[in-house]
C-alpha positions in Angstrom: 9.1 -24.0 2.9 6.6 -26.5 2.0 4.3 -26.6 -0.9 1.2 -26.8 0.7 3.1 -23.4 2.6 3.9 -21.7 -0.5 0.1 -22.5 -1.3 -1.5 -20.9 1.6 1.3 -17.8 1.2 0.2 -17.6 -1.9 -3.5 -17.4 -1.2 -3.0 -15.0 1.8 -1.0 -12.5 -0.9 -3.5 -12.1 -3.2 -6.3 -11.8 -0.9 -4.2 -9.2 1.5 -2.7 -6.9 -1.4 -6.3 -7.0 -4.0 -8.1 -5.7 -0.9 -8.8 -2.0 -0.6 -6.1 -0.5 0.6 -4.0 2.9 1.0 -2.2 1.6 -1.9 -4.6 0.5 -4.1 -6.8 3.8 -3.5 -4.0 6.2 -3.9 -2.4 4.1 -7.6 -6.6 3.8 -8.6 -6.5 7.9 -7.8 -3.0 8.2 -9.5 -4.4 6.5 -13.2 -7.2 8.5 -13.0 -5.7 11.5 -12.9 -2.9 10.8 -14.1 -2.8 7.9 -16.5 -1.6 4.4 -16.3 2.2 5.1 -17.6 3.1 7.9 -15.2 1.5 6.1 -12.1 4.2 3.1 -13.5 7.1 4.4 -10.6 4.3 4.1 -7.8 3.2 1.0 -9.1 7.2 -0.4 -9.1 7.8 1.5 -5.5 4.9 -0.7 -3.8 5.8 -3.8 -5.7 9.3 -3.8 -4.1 9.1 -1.6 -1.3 6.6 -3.7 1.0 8.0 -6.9 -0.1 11.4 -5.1 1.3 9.4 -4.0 4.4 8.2 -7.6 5.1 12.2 -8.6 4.3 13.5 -6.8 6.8 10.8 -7.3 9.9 11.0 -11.0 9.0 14.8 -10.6 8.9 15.0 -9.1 12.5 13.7 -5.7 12.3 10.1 -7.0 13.6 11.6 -8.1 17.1 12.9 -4.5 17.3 9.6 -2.8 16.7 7.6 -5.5 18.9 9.5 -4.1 21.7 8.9 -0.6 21.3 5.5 0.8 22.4 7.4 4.1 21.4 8.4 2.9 18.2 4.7 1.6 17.5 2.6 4.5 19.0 4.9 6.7 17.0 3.9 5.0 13.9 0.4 4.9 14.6 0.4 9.1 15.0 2.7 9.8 11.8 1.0 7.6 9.8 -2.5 9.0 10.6 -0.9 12.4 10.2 0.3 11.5 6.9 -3.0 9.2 5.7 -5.2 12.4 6.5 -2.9 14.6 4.6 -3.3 12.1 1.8 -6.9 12.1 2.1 -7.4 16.0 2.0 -5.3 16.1 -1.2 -6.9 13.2 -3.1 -10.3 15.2 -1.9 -9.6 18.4 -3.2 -7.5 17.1 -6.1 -8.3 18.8 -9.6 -9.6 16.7 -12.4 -7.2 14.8 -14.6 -7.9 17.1 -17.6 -6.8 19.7 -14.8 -3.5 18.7 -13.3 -1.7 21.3 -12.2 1.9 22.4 -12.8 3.1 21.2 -9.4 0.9 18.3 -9.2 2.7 14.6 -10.4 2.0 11.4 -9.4 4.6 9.9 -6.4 7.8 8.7 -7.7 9.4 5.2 -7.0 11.2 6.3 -3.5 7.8 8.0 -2.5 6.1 4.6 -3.5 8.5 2.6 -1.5 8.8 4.9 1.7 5.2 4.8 1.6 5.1 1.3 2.9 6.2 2.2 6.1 3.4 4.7 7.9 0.5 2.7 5.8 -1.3 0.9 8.5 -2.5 -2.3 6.5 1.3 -2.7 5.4 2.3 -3.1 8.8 -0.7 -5.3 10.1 -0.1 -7.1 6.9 3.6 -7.6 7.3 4.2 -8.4 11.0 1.5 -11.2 10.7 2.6 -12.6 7.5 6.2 -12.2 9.1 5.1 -14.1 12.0 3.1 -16.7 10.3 6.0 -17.9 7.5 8.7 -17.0 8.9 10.7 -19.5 10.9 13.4 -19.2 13.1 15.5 -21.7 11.9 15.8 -20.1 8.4 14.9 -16.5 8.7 16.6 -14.9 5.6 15.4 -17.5 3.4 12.1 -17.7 4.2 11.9 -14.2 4.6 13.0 -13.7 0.8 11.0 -16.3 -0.4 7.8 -14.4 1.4 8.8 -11.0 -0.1 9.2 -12.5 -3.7 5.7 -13.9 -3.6 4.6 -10.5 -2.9 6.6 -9.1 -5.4 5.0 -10.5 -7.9 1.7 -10.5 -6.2 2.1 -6.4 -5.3 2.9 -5.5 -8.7 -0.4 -7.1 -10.6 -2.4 -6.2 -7.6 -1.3 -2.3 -8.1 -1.1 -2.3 -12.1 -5.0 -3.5 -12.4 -6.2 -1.3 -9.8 -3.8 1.4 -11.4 -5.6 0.4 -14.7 -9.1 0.6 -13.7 -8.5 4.1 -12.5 -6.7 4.8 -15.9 -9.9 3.3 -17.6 -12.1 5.6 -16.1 -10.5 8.7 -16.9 -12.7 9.7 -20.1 -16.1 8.9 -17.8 -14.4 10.5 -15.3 -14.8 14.0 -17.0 -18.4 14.2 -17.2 -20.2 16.3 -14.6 -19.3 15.6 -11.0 -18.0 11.9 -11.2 -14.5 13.0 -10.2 -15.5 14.7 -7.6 -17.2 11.8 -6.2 -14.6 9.6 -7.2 -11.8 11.9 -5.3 -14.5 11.8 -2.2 -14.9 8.1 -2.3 -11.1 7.4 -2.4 -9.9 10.1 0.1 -13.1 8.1 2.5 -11.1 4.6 2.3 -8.4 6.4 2.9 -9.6 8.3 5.9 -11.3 4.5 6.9 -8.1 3.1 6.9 -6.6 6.0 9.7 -9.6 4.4 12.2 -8.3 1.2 11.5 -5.0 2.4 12.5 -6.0 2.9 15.7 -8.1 0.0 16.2 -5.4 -3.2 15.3 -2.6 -3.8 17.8 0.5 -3.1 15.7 2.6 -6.5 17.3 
């Protein structure tokens, strides 16, 4: 891979994983109700686990799911299924001075199987697959794709993780949560119409 390709990689990452996102929403909803070190295992889960996804479709498993309308339909219902469950839970979601018992922020294997039914994950990695990517060398410019986004995914998550952690003390006056919780489960709930609107191939 080139330099001036590394460059533009690069500057594709950071604009693709600092965007709103499923991610970012749900590890901005995590340190806010949470804190920043408990959200730490999502945090680590995205910042390997898509770089992992975009490994493996740029590694072969993308040819696979390009020609499967089955395989890509199915995607697009379990992962709206799963994004509105998301949604209904961050929007009903008790304040961070009133977690639950049962409630906990998502481990590191929930952070990484996350990956694959988030919609902007998949748009995300089977164009960046396709885009730096090459045939002649697909395992190594496949790795050198998924480190960028390594590194990339995790200060991405941390700072929006961090801003949610920041605003847990103004969090607890009034009804800022609840606006906050309503705000985050609405990107969320934006990104199932996306879902349904890009062509997952």
């Amino acid at each position: 891979m080139s330099p001036d390709t590394l460059l533009s990689l690069i500057s594709l990452a950071i604009g693709a994983a600092w965007t709103p996102g499923p991610n970012n929403v749900l590890v901005a909803n995590s340190g806010a109700r949470f804190g920043f070190r408990p959200t730490l295992p999502h945090i680590a889960g995205i910042g390997f686990g898509f770089p992992f996804m975009i490994f493996c479709l740029g590694a072969g498993l993308g040819q696979v799911f390009a020609q499967s309308a089955l395989l890509r339909e199915g995607l697009r219902i379990v992962g709206a299924i799963v994004l509105l469950w998301v949604a209904w839970n961050i929007a009903s979601a008790r304040g961070a001075a009133k977690v639950g018992a049962g409630e906990k922020p998502f481990t590191f294997l929930q952070g990484a199987a996350f990956q694959w039914i988030n919609p902007k994950a998949w748009v995300m990695a089977i164009g960046i697959s396709a885009q730096f990517v090459t045939p002649d060398s697909p395992f190594v410019t496949a790795l050198i794709v998924a480190v960028v986004f390594v590194i990339v995914g995790f200060g991405s998550a941390s700072t929006w993780a961090f801003f949610g952690a920041a605003l847990q003390n103004w969090l607890r006056v009034g009804n800022r949560l609840r606006v906050f919780n309503l705000s985050m489960a609405l990107l969320i709930v934006a990104s199932v119409f996306f879902l349904f609107t890009e062509n997952l191939t």
